[in-house]
N, C-alpha and C positions, 0 to 999 in steps of 0.2 A: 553538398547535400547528397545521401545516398538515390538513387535510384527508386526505390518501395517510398523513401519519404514522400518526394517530388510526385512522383504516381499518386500516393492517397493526398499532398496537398489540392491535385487536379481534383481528382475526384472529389472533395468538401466542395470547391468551386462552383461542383454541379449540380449542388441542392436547389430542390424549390423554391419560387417565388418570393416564400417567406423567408425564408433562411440567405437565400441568394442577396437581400439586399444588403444582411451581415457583412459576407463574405465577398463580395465584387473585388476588393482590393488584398485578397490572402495574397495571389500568387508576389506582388509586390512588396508585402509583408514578410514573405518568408524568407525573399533575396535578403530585405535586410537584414533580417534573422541571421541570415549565414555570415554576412561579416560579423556581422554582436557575438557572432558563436564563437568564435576564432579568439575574441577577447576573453571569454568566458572558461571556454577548453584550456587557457593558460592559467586561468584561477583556479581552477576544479582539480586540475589536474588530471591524476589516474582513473577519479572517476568517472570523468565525460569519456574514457576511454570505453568505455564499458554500459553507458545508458545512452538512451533514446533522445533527440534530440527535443524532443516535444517534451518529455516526462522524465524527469532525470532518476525515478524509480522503477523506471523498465528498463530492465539491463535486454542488451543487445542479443541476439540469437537465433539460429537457424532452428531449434531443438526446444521445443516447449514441453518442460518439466510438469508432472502433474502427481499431485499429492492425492491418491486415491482411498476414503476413507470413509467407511461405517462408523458411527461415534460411538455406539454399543460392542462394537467389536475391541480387544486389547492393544492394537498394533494396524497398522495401517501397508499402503505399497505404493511405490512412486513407477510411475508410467511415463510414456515420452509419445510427442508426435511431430513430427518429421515436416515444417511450416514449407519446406524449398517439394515434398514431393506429394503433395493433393493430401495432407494432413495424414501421412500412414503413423498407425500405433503401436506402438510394444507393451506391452503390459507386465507389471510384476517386477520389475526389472532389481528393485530390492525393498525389504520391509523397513517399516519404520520402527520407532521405539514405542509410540503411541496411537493412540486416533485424533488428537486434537492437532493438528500440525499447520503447520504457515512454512514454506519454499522462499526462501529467498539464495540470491547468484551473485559472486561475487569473484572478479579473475579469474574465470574459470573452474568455480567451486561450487559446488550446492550445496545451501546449509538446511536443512531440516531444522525446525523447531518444534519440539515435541513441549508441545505448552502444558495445560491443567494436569495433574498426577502423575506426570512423567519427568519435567523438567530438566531435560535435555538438549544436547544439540549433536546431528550427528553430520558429519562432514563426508558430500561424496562425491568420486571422481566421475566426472558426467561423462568420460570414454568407455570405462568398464561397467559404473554403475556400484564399486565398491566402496566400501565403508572405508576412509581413512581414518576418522578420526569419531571419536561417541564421549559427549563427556556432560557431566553435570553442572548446571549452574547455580545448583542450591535445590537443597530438600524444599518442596512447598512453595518456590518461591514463582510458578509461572509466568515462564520467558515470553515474550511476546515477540520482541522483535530481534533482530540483530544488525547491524550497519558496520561492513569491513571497510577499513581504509587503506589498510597494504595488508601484505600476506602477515604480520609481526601484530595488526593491532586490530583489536574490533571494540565495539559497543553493544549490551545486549543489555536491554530494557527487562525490570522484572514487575509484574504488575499486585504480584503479592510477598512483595520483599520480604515483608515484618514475618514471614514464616520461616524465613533460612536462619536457621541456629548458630549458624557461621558467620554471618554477618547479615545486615537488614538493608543496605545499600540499594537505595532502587534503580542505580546503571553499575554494572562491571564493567571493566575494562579488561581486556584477555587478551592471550594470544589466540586467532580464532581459527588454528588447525591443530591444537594442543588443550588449548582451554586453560592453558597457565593463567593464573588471573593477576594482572600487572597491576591492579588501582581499583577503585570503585566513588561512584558520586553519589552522597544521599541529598534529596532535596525537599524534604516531610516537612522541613522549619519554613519551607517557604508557602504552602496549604495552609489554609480555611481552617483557622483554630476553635474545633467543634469538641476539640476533645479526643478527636479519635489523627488524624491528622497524617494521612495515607496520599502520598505521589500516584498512584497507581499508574506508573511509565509504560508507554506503549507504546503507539509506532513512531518511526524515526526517521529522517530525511538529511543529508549532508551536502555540503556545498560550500565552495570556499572556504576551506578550514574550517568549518562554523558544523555543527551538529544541531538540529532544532528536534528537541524532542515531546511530544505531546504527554501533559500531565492532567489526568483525565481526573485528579482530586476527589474519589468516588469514596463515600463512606467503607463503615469495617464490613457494615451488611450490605453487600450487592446487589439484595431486595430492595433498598429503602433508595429515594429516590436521589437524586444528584442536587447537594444544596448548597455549591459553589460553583461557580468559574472556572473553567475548564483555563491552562495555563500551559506554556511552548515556555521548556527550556531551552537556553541556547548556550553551547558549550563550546569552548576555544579546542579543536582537536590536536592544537601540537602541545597547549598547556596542560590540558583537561581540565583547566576553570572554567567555574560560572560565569559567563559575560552578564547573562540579564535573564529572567523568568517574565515573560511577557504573560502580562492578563489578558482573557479573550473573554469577547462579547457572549460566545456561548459556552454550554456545559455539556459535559463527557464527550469530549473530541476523539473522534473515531478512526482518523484517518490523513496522512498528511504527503503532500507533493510539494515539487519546486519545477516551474518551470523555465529553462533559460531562455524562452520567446519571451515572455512577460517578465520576466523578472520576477515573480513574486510567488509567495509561500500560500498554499491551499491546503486551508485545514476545515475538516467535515465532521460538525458536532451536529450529535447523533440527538442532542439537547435530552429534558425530562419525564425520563420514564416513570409511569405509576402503575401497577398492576401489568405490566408488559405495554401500557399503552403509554405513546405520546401525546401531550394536545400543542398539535403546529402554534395554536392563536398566541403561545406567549414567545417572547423574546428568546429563547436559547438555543433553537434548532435550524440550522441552515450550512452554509459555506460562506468562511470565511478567508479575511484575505491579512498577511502578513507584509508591511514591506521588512525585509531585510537588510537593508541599508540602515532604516531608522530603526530598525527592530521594536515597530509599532504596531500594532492591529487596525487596518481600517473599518474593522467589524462587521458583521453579518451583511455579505452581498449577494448573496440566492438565497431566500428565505426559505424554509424547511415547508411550508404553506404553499408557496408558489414552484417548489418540488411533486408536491400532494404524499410529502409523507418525512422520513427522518432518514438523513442521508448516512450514509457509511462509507463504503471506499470508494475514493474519488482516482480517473486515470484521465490524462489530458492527450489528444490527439493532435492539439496542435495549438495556437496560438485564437483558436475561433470557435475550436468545437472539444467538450470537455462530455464525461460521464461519469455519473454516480448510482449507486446502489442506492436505491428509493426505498424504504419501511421494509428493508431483508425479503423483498420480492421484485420488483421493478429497477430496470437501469433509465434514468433518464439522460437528456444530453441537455448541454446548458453552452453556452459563450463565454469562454474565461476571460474575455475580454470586457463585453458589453454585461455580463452577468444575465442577458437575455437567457429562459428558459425556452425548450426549443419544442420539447416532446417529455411526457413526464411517463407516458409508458412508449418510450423506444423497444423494450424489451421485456416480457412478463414471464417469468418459469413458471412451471407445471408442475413443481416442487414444492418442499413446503419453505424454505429458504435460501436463498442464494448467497453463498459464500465469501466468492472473490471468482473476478473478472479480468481481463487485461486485455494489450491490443500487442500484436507480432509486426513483424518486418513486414509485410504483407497491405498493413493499415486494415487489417481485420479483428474482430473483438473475438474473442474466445470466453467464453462464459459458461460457471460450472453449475449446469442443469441436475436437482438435484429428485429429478420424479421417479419416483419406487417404480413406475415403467419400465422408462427408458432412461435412468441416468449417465451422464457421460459429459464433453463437452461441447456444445454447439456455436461455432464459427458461423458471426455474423459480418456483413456489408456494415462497415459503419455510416455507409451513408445515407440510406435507405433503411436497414436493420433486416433487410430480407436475407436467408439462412445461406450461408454458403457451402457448408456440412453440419455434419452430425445431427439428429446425440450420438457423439464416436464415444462407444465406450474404453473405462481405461482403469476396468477392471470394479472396485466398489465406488459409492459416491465420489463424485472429486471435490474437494476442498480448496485449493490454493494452486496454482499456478505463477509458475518464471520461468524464463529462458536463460539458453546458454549458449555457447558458442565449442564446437567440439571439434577439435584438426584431427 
């Protein structure tokens, strides 16, 4: 177990009263963790090389990438802060293709996804900060996520396929420092036959050869509200077959993890929007739990109600203490274990939305503040939620954060 882990497992340990009687038995939990991990790092392979042990979509790193972006603006700029020296910043450091972007890390790569009316992906060297690679994944077809497995293959989710004239496919399969496109998976015949009959693929999580990708099955108008079952593909990554399209208890799935303390798949529907609003009181909005063995759903175990609002990206701290984005303003914490909810405003921006959050080497949260103020990003104490820094600015709004690792 790294050093920073061990440190922030202490630190969970030393919650209050309430929390404490959670947690009394982490420290002994996490020893076993380290042997289970040992098992697990042989099945993941290259990936546990490279992710968090608590969160297997935090990749590793001293260098927190930051996707810095006005949505009115053409083009956007990625910024860096420096987690090993009191959080210092660089700004600017290079432009994006777009404003709509999502940062994801991979072997020492930064992918950019320039998602809504750009639809790209631009590959850059996190030493210089140069562009190696810019390429297109389809006209119209807004990329959502992307998931590399070695330098030769990746997955990129597109959540409005049926607009790429080239093909309709809602996963490509690529080369993902070239963007050669090696395959592609449509899965539209397996959606809520409405007539209109859209995957709309989005975010992605891999583990054990296995690729689980969320199929948020949302009508053709994205006004109108979600009137199936949100659905987790799972795909064989050396085949590229379909193993199984898992039904979930809730609808328009926002968000997905895997953690190797628990073993099991967390996915955060965002449940039924009507006029921008959700009502928690019905069945589809909360966190959900996958096992991946049986590749089952044991369905909604933090209800979207007992959150006090509709969750979106979920990041896991550890096997006891978990956070989510609550109604695109608040981060709450919850128990990935006991599904106890802990604090349902851990964290409130002075913005009008909160993006994307995550947790560094440190065991601290970085969360993009997005107040016409002072936006930037503010690094909090996950255990407490008291500020550790900022709003460090990092140049325009920030939108999306990941880490790297840079020799």
């Amino acid at each position: 177990m790294e050093k920073s882990q061990y440190k922030f497992a202490t630190k969970v340990k030393k919650k209050g009263e309430g929390i404490m009687k959670k947690v009394r038995e982490v420290t002994k939990r996490v020893l076993v963790a380290c042997v289970l991990l040992a098992a697990v790092s042989c099945a993941t392979g290259s990936v546990s090389d490279r992710t968090s042990d608590w969160d297997i979509t935090i990749p590793t790193g001293k260098m927190a990438v930051i996707a810095a972006t006005n949505w009115m603006d053409p083009v956007g700029s990625l910024a860096s802060l420096d987690t090993a020296s009191n959080y210092a910043a660089t700004l600017a450091l290079t432009t994006t293709d777009g404003s709509d972007v999502v940062l994801r890390s991979f072997f020492g790569k930064i992918y950019v996804i320039n998602r809504f009316g750009t639809d790209t992906i631009q590959v850059v060297n996190p030493s210089t900060f140069g562009v190696v690679a810019d390429y297109s994944v389809g006209k119209g077809s807004n990329p959502q996520d992307i998931w590399v497995v070695s330098d030769e293959k990746a997955y990129v989710t597109r959540l409005d396929a049926q607009n790429d004239a080239s093909g309709s496919e809602d996963i490509l399969i690529i080369n993902p420092v070239t963007g050669a496109r090696q395959g592609a998976i449509d899965l539209k015949s397996y959606m809520y036959d409405d007539g209109e009959q859209l995957s709309r693929a989005a975010q992605m999580v891999a583990f054990d050869k296995k690729l689980f990708v969320c199929l948020q099955d949302l009508p053709a108008n994205l006004m109108n509200p979600a009137n199936a079952g949100g659905k987790v593909a799972v795909i064989d990554t050396e085949t590229d077959s379909l193993i199984k399209v898992i039904e979930l208890s809730g609808r328009n799935p926002a968000d997905i993890t895997y953690s190797p303390l628990t073993r099991l798949v967390y996915v955060s529907n965002s449940g039924v929007f009507n006029n921008f609003v959700t009502d928690v009181t019905d069945p589809y909005g909360g966190i959900e739990v996958i096992d991946p063995i049986l590749l089952e759903s044991r369905g909604i175990v933090v209800d979207d109600a007992n959150l006090g609002g509709y969750p979106s990206e979920i990041r896991l701290a550890s096997d006891v203490l978990g956070f989510v984005v609550v109604g695109g303003m608040s981060i709450a914490s919850f128990d990935p274990t006991s599904y106890d909810v802990f604090n349902k405003s851990f964290y409130t921006i002075a913005g009008f939305y909160l993006p994307d959050f995550s947790i560094d080497d440190q065991g601290n949260l970085l969360v993009t503040e997005t107040s016409a103020a002072t936006p930037g990003i503010v690094v909090l104490d996950a255990d407490d939620g008291s500020v550790v820094a900022g709003p460090i600015a990092v140049g325009a709004t920030p939108s999306s954060i990941t880490f790297v690792d840079v020799e």
